[in-house]
C-alpha positions as CSV (number, residue, x, y, z in Angstrom):
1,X,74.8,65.5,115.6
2,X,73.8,61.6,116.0
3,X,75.5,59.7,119.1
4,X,76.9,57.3,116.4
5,X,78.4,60.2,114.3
6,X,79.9,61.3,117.8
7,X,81.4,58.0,118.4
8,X,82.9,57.7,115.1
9,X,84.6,61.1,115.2
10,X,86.0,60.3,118.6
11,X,87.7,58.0,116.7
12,X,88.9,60.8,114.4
13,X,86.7,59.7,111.7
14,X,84.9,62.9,110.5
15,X,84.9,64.6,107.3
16,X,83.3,62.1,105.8
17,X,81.0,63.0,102.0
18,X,78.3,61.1,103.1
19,X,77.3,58.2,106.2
20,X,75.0,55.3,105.5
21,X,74.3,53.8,108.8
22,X,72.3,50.1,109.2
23,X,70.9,50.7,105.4
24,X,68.8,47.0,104.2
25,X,69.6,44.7,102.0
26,X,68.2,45.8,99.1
27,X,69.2,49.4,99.9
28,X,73.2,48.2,99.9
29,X,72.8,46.2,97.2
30,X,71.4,49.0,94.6
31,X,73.8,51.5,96.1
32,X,76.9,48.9,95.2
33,X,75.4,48.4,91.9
34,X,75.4,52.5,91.2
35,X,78.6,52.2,92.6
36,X,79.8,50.0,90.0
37,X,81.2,48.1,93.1
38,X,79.4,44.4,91.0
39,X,76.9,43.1,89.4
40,X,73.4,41.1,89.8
41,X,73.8,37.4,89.2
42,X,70.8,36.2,87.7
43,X,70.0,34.2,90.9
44,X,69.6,37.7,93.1
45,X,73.2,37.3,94.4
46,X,75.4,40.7,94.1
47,X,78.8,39.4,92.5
48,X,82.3,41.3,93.5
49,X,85.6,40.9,93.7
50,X,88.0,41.3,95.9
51,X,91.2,42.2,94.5
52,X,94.6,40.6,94.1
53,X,93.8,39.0,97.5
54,X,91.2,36.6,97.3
55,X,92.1,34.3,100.3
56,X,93.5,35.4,103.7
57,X,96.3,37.4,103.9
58,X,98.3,35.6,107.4
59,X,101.7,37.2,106.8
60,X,99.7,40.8,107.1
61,X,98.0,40.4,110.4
62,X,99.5,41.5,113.3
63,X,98.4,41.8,116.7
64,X,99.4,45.5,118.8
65,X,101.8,44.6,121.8
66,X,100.0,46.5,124.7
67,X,99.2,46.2,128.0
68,X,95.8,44.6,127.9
69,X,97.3,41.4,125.7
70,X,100.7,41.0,126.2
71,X,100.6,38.5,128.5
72,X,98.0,36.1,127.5
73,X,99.1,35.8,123.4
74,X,100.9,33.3,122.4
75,X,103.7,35.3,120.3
76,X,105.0,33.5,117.1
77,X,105.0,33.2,113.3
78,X,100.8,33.0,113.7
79,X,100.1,35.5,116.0
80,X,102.6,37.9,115.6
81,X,103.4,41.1,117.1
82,X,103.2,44.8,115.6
83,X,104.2,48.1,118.2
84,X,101.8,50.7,118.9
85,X,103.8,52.8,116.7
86,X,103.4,51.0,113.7
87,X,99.4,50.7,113.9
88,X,98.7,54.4,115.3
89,X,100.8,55.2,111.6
90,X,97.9,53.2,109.9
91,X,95.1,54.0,112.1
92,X,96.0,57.9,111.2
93,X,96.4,56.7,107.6
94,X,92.7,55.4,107.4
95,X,91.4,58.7,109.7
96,X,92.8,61.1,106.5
97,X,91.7,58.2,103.8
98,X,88.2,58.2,104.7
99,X,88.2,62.3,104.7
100,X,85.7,62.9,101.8
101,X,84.6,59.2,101.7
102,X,81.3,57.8,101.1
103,X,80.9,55.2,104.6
104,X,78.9,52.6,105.1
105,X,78.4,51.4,108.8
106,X,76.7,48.2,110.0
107,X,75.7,48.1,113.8
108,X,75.4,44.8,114.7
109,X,76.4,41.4,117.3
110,X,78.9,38.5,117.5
111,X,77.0,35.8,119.7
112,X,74.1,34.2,119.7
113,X,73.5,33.6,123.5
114,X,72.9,37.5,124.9
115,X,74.8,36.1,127.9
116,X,78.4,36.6,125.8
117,X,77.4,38.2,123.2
118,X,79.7,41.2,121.6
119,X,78.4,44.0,120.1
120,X,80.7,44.7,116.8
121,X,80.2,47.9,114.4
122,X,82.1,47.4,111.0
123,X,82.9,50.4,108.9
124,X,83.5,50.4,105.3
125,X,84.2,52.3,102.4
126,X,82.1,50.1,100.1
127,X,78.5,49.4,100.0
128,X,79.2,45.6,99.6
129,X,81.5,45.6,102.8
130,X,78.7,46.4,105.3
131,X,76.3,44.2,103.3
132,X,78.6,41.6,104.2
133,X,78.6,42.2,107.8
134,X,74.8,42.4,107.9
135,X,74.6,39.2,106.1
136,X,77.4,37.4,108.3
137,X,76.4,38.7,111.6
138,X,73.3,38.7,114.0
139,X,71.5,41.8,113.3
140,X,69.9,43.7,116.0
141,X,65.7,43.0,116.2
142,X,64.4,46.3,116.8
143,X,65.2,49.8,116.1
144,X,65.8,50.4,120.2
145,X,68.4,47.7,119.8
146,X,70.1,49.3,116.8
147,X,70.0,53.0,118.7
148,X,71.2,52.1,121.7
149,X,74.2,49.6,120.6
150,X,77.6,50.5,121.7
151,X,80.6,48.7,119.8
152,X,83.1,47.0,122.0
153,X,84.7,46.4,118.3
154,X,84.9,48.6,115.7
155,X,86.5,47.4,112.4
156,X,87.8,49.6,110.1
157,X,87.6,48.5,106.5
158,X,89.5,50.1,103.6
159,X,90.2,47.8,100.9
160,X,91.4,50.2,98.6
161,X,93.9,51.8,100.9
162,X,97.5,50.1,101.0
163,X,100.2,50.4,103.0
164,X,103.5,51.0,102.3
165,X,106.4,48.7,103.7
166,X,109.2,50.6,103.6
167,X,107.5,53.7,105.6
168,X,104.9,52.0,107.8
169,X,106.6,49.0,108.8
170,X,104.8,46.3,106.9
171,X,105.9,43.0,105.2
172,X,103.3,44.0,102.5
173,X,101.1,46.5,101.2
174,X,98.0,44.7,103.0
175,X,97.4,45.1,106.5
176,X,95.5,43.1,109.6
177,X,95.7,44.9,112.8
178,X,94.1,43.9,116.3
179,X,94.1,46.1,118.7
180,X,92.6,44.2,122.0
181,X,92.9,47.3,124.3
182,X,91.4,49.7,122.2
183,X,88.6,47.2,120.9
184,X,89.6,48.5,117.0
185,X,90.7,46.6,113.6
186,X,91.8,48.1,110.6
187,X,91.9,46.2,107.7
188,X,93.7,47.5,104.4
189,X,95.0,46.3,101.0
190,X,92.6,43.6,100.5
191,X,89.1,42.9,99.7
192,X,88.6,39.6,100.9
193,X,85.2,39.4,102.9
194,X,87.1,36.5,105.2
195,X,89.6,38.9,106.9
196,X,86.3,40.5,108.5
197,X,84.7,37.1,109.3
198,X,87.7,35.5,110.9
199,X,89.8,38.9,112.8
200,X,86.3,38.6,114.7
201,X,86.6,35.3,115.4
202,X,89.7,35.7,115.8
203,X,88.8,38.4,118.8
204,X,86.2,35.9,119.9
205,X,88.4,33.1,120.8
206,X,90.5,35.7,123.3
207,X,87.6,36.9,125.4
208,X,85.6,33.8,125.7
209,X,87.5,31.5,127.8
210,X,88.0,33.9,129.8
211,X,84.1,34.0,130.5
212,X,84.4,30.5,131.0
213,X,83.2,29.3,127.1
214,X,85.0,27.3,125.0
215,X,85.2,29.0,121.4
216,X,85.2,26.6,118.5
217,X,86.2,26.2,115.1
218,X,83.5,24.2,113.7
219,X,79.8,24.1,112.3
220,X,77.0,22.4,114.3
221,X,73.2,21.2,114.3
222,X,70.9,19.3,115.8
223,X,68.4,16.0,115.3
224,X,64.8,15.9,116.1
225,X,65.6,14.3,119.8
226,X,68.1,17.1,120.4
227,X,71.1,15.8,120.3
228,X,73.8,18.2,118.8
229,X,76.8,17.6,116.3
230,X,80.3,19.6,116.1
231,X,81.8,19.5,113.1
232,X,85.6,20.8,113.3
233,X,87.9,21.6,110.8
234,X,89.9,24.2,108.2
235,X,88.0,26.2,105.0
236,X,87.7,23.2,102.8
237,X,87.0,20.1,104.8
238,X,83.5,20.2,104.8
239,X,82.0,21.8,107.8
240,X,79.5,24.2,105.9
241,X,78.3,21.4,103.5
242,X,77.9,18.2,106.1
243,X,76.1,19.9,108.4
244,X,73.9,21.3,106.0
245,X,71.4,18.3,106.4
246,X,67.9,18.2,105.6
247,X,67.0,15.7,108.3
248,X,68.5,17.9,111.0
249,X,68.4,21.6,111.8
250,X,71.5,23.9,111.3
251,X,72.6,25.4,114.6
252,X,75.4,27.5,112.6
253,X,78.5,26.8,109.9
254,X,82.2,27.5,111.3
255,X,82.2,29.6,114.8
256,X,80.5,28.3,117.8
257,X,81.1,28.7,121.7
258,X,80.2,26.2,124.3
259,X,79.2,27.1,127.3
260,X,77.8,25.9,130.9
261,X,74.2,26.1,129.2
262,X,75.0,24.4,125.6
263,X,76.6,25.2,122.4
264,X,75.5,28.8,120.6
265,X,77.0,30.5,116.9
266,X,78.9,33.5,116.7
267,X,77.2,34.7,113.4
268,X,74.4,35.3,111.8
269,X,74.9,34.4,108.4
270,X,77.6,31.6,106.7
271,X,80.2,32.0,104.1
272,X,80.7,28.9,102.2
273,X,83.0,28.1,99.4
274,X,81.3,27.4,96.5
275,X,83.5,25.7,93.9
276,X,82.1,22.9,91.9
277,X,78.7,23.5,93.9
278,X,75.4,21.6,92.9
279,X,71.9,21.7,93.2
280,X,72.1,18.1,92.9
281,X,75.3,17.6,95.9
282,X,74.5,20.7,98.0
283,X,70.9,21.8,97.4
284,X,70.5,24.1,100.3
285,X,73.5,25.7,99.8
286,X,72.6,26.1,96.3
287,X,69.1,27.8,97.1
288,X,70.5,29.5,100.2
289,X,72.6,31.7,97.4
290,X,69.9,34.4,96.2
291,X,68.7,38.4,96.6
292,X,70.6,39.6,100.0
293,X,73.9,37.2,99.5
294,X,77.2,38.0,98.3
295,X,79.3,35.9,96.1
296,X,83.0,36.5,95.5
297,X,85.4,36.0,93.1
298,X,83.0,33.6,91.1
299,X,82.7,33.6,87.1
300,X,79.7,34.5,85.4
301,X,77.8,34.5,82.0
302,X,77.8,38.6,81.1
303,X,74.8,38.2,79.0
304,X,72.6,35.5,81.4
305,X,74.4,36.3,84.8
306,X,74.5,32.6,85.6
307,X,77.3,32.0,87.9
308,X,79.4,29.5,86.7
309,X,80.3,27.6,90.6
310,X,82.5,24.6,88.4
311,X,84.7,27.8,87.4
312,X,88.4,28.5,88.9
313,X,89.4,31.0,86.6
314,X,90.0,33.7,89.2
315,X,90.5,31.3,92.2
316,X,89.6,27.9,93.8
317,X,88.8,30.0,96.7
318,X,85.4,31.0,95.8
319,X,82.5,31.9,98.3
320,X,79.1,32.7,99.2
321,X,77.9,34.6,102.0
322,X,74.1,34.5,102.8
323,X,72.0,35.1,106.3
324,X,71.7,31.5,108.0
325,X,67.8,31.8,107.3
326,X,68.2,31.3,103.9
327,X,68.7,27.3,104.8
328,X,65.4,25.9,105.1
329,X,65.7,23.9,108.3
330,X,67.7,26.0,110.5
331,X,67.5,26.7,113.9
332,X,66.8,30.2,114.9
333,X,68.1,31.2,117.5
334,X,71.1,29.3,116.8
335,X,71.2,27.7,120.6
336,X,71.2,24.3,121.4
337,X,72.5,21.7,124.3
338,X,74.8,19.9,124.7
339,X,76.5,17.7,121.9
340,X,76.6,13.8,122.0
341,X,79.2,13.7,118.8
342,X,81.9,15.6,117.8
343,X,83.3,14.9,114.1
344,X,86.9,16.3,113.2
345,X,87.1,16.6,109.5
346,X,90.3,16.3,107.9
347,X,90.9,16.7,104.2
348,X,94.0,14.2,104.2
349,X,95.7,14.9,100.7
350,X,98.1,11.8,101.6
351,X,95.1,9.9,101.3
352,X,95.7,7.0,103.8
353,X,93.5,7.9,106.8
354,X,90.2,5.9,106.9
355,X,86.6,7.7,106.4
356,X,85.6,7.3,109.3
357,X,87.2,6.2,112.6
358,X,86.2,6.1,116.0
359,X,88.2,7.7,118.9
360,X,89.2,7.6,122.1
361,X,89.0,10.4,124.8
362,X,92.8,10.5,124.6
363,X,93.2,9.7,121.1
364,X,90.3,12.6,120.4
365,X,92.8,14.8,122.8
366,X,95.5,13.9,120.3
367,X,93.9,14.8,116.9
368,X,92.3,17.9,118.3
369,X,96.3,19.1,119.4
370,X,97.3,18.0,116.0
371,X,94.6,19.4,113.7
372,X,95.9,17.3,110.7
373,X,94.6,18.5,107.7
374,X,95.4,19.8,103.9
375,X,95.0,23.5,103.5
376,X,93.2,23.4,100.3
377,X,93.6,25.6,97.0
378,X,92.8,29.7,97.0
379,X,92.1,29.3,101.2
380,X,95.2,31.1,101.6
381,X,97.5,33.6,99.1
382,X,100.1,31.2,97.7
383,X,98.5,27.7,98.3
384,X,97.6,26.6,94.5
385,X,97.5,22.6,95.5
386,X,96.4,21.0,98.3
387,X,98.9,20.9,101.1
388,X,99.1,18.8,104.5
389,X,99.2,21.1,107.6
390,X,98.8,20.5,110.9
391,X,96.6,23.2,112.7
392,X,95.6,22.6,116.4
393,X,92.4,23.3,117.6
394,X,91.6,22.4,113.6
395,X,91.7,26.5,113.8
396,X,95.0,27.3,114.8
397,X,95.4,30.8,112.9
398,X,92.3,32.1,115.2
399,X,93.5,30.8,118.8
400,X,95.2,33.8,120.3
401,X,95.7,32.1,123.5
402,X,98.3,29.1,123.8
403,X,96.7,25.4,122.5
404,X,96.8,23.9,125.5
405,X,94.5,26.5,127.1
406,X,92.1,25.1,124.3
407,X,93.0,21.7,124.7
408,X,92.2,21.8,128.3
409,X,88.6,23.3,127.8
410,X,87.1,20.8,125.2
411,X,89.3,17.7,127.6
412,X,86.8,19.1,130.3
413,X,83.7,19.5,128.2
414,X,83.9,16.3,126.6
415,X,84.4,14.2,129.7
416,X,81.9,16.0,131.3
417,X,79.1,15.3,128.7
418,X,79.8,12.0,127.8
419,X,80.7,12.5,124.1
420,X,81.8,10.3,121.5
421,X,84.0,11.7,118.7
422,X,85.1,10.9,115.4
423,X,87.6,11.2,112.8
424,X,86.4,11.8,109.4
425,X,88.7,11.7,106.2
426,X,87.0,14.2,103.7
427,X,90.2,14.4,101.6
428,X,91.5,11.8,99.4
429,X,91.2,7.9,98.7
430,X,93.0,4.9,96.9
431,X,96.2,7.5,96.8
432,X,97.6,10.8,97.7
433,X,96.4,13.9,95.4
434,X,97.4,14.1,92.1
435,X,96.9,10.2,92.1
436,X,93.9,8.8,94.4
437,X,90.4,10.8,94.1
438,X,88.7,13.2,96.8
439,X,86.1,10.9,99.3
440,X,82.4,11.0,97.7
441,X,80.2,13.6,100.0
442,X,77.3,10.7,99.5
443,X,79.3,8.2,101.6
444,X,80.7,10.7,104.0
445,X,77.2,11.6,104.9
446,X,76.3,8.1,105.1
447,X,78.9,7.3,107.4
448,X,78.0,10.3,109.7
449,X,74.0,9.6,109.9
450,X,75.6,6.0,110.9
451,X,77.6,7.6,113.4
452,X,74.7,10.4,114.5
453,X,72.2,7.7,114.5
454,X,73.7,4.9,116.8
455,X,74.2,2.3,114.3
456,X,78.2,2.9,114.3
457,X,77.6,1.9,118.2
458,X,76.7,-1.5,117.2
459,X,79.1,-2.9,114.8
460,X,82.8,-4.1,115.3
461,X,85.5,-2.1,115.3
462,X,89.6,-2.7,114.0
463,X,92.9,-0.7,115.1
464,X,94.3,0.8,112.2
465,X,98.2,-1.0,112.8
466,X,99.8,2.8,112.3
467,X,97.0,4.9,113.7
468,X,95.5,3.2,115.8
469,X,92.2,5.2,115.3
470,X,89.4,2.1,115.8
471,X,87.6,1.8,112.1
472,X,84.5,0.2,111.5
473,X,84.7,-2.9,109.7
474,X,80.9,-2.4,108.0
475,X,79.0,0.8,108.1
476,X,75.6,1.6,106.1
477,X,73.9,-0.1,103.1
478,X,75.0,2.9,101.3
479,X,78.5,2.6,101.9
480,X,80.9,-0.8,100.0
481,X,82.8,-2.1,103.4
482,X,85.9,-2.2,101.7
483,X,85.9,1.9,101.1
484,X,86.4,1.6,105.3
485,X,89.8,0.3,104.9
486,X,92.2,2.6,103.5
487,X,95.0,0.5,102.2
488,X,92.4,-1.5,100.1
489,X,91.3,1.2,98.1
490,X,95.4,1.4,97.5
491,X,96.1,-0.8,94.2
492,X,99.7,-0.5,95.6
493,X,99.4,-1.8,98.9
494,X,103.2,-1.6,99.6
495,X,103.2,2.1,98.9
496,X,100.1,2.7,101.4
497,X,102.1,1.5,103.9
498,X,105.0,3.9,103.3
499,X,102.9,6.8,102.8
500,X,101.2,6.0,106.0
501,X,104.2,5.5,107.6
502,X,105.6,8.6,106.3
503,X,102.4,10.8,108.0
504,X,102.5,9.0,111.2
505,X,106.3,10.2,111.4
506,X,104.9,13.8,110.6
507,X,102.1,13.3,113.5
508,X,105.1,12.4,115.7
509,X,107.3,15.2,114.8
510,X,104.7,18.0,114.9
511,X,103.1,16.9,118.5
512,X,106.5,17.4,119.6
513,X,105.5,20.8,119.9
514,X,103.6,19.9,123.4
515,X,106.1,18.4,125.6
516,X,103.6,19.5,128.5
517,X,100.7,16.8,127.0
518,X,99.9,14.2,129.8
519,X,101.6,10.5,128.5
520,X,98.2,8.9,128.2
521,X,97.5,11.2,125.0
522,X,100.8,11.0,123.6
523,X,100.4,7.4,123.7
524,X,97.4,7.5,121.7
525,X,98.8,9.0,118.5
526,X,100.6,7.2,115.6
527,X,103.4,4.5,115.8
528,X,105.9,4.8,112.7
529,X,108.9,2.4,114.6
């Protein structure tokens, strides 16, 4: 017997019909297609679905109260606690389910830089659920590497299996379990490729600072002269498609660490939603989607196979997953220095925060604890409309470890490197949604090659009287000055100034969460008096 097939069985998974272990692309793909598991879009991308969950399930993950976390979680409605009762129940549940299963393992690494690297092995019952974790993770280089890697991970993946509440203890039939001691995941009930992607991240933002590396919710690249760009914010707000830029090279697309050395991606492939995509708005994205991606939940022509990306019909949430060499000009490995700009996207369905706003260190301190946003339609089960949120760390369902603790790391990075950070409104304009339109993705790139270039260096600057967040009073040819000011694009100026009123008082009450924040940053929020 293998040493793989021993590790697995030492986790009581044995019995098993057959094993496919580190099979290729086109391998998986052929063997979901004979499993009836989807179905070849006419662009090479295999097409599934993932059940009645296709957005992340937060009210079914859980992590184990043990030992090795206990102390260093921050307990509450996000990351909330499940006894070692309740998930050795469902870790014995899967053991027996995947008796007689055909399994599909993937072998491969979280981490770019080999310096923090985690090696992960994901275990699924479907073909399609280990392509995705080929296609989404760094795969190992050589067949050594792919021999001689030992999970400090291991998730188990059983869509089809679902629990049940009244015996196993769950709120629902769907189950996320993290398990930090044992290094194990189980993952039940639900299809969704994103409880994978982001229970590992998830995992990744526990271990790293403790190595010293901040962990960050955000995409990033890099110009021809080096300098780097962090992109933060939630699924929605633009961090796959801005820094998708044919002038600059893609570092990675939502999960980074920053370290002594530079910044460095988790992954090895991104997952980008895909509604109302375009050759002509998104070409790389568009061309990234082809033979060896996934696509989820998207509608398609059953005689052509076109995929119909302007389609909602099963959810807003649709996605894409392809390896990060599909983009044309990325950056392989995905390592770079240090960044000189940090952007924090927010998707503002009250629509009266400006484009594009300069910040200060302590107002940049602020908005990072806030992590204003609108979580967007299909992101998560029950959200049909967008809906304002405030998420610190503009990732706050991922941070294990208290805010501050985050808060504290990027305070000491970005004083330490000098860098200048911005607030960028990619949600809506001249009113709230339902009412104003979203922001053009032509002028927020615009604003942000200003901004990346050095031109937004040289131009004047206003407070905004409620925010205080220092907006540019001209920007780029491309861009009308009067788009910079908010309330102008408002044809009711008087009910700007309520609704902006009406967030600041939001901003106030939520940041009351942080009594512990130094004065200086609370200071630098809103003023509704």
């Amino acid at each position: 017997m293998k040493r793989k097939e021993i590790q697995l069985k030492e986790l009581g998974i044995d019995h098993w019909k057959s094993i496919s272990w580190n099979k290729g692309a086109a391998w998986l793909v052929e063997r979901a297609l004979l499993n009836k598991e989807g179905v070849l879009a006419s662009n090479g991308a295999l097409i599934v679905r993932t059940g009645e969950r296709t957005g992340r399930s937060p009210k079914d993950r859980f992590f184990v109260v043990e030992p090795h976390s206990n102390d260093h979680i921050a307990w509450g409605d996000i990351n909330q606690p499940i006894s070692e009762e309740v998930f050795n129940r469902l870790f014995a549940k899967i053991q027996a389910y995947f008796q007689g299963k055909d399994l599909y393992v993937e072998d491969v690494y979280v981490g770019v830089d080999p310096r923090y690297r985690m090696p992960l092995r994901v275990v699924s019952e479907l073909a399609w659920g280990a392509l995705f974790a080929q296609t989404l993770f760094i795969r190992p280089e050589t067949n050594e590497e792919v021999a001689n890697l030992l999970p400090q991970f291991t998730v188990l993946h059983a869509p089809f299996l679902k629990a049940e509440p009244a015996i196993d203890g769950t709120p629902s039939e769907v189950f996320v379990l993290i398990h930090l001691g044992k290094g194990l995941i189980l993952i039940g009930g639900t299809g969704y490729g994103g409880e994978i992607k982001k229970s590992i991240f998830t995992v990744m933002n526990y271990r790293l600072p403790f190595q010293g590396v901040f962990p960050m919710h955000c995409s990033a690249n890099v110009g021809e002269k080096g300098d780097v760009a962090l992109f933060f914010g939630l699924s929605g707000t633009g961090k796959t498609s801005l820094s998708a830029d044919p002038h600059r090279r893609l570092i990675g697309d939502d999960e980074h660490g920053w370290s002594e050395e530079g910044v460095f991606n988790f992954e090895g492939g991104c997952y980008a939603k895909t509604i109302a995509l375009s050759e002509e708005k998104e070409p790389q994205i568009y061309h990234a989607i082809r033979f060896g991606s996934l696509a989820e939940n998207v509608i398609y022509d059953p005689d052509s196979r076109e995929i119909d990306f302007d389609s909602d019909e099963i959810t807003e949430n649709t996605r894409a997953t392809y390896p990060i060499e599909h983009i044309e000009n990325v950056l392989i490995p995905g390592m770079a220095g240090h960044p000189q700009n940090i952007m924090f996207l927010t998707a503002d369905a009250f629509g009266v925060l400006p484009p594009i706003a300069k910040l200060t260190p302590e107002m940049a301190m602020y908005h990072f604890m806030s992590g204003y946003t609108s979580k967007l339609a299909g992101t998560e089960t029950g959200i049909d409309e967008p809906q304002a949120t405030f998420s610190a760390c503009f990732g706050e369902p991922f941070m294990p470890l208290p805010i501050v603790k985050y808060a504290e790391m990027l305070g000491k990075m970005m004083k330490r490197h000098r860098v200048s950070v911005w607030l960028v409104n990619t949600g809506w304009t001249g009113g709230p949604y339902g009412v104003g339109k979203r922001m053009d993705i032509r002028h927020t790139r615009a604003m942000i090659k200003a901004a990346l270039n050095g031109n937004l260096e040289r131009v004047e600057f206003r407070p905004h009287p409620i925010f205080k967040v220092l907006v540019p009073v001209t920007c780029c040819p491309e861009v009308p000055d009067e788009v910079l000011d908010p309330r102008n694009t408002w044809e009711d100026k008087a009910a700007y100034d309520r609704q902006a009123l009406e967030l600041a008082r939001r901003f106030q009450e939520n940041f009351r969460r942080f009594p512990e924040a130094p004065a200086e940053i609370k200071a630098a929020g809103p003023q509704a008096d």
